[in-house]
DRENPA-3360 file (N, C-alpha, C; in nm, 2 decimals, always signed):
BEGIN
1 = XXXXXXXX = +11.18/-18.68/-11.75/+11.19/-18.77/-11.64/+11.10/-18.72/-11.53 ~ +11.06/-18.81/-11.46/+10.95/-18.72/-11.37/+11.02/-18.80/-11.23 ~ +10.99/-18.63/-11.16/+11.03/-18.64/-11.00/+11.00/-18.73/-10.90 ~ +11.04/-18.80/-10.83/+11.00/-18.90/-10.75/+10.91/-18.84/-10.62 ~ +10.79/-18.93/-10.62/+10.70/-18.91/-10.48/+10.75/-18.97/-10.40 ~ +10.67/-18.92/-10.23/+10.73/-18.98/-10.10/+10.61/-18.96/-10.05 ~ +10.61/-19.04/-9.94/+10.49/-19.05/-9.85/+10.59/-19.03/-9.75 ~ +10.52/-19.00/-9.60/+10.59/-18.98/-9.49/+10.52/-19.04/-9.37;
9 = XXXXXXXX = +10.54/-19.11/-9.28/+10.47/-19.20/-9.19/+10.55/-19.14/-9.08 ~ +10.44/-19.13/-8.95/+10.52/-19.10/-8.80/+10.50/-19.20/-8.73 ~ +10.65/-19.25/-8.72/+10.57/-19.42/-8.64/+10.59/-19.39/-8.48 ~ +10.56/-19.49/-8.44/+10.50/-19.47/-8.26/+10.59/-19.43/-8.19 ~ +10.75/-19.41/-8.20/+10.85/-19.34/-8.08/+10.87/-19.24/-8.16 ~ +10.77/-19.16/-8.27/+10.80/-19.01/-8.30/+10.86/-18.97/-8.42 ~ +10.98/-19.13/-8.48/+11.05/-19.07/-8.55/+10.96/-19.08/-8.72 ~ +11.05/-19.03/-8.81/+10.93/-19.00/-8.97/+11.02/-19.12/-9.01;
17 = XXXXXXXX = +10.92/-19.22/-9.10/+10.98/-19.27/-9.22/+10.96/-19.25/-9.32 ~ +11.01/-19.20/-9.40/+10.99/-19.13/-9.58/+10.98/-19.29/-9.66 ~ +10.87/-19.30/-9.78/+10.88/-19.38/-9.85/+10.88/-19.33/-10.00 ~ +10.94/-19.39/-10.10/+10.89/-19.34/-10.24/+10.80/-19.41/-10.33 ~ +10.68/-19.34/-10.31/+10.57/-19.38/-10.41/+10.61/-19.47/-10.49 ~ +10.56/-19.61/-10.57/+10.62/-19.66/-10.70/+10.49/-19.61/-10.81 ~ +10.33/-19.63/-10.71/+10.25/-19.63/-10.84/+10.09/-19.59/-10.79 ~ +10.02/-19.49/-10.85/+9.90/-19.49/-10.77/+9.79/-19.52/-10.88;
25 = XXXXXXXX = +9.71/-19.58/-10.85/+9.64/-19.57/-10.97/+9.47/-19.57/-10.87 ~ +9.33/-19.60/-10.96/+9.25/-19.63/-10.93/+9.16/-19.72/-11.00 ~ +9.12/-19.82/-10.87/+9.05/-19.98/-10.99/+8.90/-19.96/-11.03 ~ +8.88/-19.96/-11.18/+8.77/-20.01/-11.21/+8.68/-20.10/-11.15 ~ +8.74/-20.19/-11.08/+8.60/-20.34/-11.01/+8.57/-20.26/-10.88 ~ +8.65/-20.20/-10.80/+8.64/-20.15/-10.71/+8.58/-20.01/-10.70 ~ +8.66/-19.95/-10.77/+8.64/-19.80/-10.75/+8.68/-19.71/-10.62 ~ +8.79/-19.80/-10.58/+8.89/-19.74/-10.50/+9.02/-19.71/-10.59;
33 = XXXXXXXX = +9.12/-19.58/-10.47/+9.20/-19.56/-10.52/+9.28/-19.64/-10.41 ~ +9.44/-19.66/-10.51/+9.55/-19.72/-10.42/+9.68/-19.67/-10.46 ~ +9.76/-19.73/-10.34/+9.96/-19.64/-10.36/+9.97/-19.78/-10.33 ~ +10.08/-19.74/-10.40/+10.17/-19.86/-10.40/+10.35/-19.79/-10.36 ~ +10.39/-19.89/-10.24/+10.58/-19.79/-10.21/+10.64/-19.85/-10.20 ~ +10.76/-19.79/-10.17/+10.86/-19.89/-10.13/+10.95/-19.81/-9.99 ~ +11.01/-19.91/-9.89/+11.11/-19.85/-9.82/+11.28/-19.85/-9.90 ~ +11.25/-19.86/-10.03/+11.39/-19.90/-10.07/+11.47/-20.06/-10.03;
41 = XXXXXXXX = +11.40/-20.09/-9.96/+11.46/-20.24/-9.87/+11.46/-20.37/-9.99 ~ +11.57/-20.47/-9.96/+11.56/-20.57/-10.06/+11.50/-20.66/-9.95 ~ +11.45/-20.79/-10.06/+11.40/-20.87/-9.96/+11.51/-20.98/-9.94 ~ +11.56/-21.07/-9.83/+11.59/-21.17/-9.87/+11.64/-21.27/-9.98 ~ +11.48/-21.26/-10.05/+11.51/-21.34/-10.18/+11.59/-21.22/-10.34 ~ +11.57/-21.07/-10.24/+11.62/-21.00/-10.36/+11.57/-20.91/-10.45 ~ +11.42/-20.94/-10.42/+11.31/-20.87/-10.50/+11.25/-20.72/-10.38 ~ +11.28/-20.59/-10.47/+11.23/-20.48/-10.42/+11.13/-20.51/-10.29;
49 = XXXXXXXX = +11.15/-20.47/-10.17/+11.05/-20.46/-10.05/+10.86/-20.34/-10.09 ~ +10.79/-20.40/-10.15/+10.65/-20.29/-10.20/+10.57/-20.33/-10.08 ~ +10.49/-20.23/-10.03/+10.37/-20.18/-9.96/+10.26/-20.17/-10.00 ~ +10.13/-20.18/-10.02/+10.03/-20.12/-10.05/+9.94/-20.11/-9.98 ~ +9.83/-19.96/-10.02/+9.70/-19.90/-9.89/+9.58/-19.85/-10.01 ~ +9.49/-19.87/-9.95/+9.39/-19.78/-10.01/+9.42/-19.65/-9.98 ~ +9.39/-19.57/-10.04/+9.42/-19.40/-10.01/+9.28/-19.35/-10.02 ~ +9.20/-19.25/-9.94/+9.08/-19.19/-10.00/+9.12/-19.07/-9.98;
57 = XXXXXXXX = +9.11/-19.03/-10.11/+9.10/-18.86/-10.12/+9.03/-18.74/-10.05 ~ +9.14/-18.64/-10.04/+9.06/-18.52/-9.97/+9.13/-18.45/-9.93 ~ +9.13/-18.31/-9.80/+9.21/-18.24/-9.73/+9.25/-18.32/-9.66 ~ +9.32/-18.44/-9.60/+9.38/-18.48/-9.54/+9.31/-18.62/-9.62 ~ +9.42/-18.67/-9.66/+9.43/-18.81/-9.75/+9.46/-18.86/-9.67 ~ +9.39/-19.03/-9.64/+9.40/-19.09/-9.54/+9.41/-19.24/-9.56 ~ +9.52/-19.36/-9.52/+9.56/-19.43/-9.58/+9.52/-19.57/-9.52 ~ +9.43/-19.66/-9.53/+9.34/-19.76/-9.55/+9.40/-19.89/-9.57;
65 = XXXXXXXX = +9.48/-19.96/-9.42/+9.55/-20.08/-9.47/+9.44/-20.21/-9.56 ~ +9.50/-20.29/-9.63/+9.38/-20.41/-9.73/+9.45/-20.49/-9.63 ~ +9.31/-20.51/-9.63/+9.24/-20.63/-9.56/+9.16/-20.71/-9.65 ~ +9.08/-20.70/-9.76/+8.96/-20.76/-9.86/+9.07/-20.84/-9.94 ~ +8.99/-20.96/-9.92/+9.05/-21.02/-10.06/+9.03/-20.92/-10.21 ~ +8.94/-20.93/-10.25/+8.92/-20.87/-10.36/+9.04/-20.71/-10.43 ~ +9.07/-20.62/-10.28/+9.15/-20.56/-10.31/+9.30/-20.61/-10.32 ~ +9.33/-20.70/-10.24/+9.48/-20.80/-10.26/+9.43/-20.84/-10.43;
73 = XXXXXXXX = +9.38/-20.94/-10.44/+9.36/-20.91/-10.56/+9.37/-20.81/-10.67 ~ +9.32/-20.77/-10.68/+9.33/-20.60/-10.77/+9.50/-20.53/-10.75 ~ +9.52/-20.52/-10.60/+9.69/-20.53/-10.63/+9.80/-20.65/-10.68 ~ +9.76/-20.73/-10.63/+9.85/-20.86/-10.70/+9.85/-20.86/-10.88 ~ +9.69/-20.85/-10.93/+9.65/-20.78/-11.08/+9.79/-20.70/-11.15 ~ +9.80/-20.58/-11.06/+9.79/-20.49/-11.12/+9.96/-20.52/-11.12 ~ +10.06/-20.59/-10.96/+10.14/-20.57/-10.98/+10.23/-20.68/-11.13 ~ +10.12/-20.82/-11.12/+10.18/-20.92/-11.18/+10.17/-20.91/-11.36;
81 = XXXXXX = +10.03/-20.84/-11.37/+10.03/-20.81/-11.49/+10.11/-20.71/-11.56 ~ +10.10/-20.60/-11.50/+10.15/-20.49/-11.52/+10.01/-20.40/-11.62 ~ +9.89/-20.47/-11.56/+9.77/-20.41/-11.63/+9.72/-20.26/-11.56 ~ +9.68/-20.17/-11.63/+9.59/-20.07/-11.65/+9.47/-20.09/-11.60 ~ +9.43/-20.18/-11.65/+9.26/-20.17/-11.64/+9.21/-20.31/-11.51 ~ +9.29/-20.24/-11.40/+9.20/-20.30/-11.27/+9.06/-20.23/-11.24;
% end
């Protein structure tokens, strides 16, 4: 069974919010990489609260809110199919 990831965000009055990773992968059409998380939060209708950012690699990984269609896309892909090969 493998350990769960977390990302950690410092939002603007200071305090940290921990999230757990659900999925990172990187798209073929694009050739960006992306996370995908969650705050644990349900929605309303019930279905898990998910996040997603572009991430670009490095000494300090830096997290890239979507804005492009094409990468909504590629995430919507990736969550609805449940495909590999974005």
């Amino acid at each position: 069974m493998e350990d769960k990831k977390y990302i950690e965000f410092v939002l603007e009055d200071g305090s940290i919010k921990k999230y757990e990773i659900l999925f990172t992968f990187k798209s073929k059409k694009t050739h960006k990489h992306y996370v995908i998380f969650t705050d644990g939060q349900m929605t309303n209708e019930g279905v898990l609260n998910v996040m997603a950012a572009i991430y670009k690699m490095g000494n300090d990984s830096v997290l890239e809110e979507i804005t492009d269609e094409l990468d909504k896309e590629v995430i919507n892909n990736f969550l609805e199919e449940g495909c590999f090969n974005v």
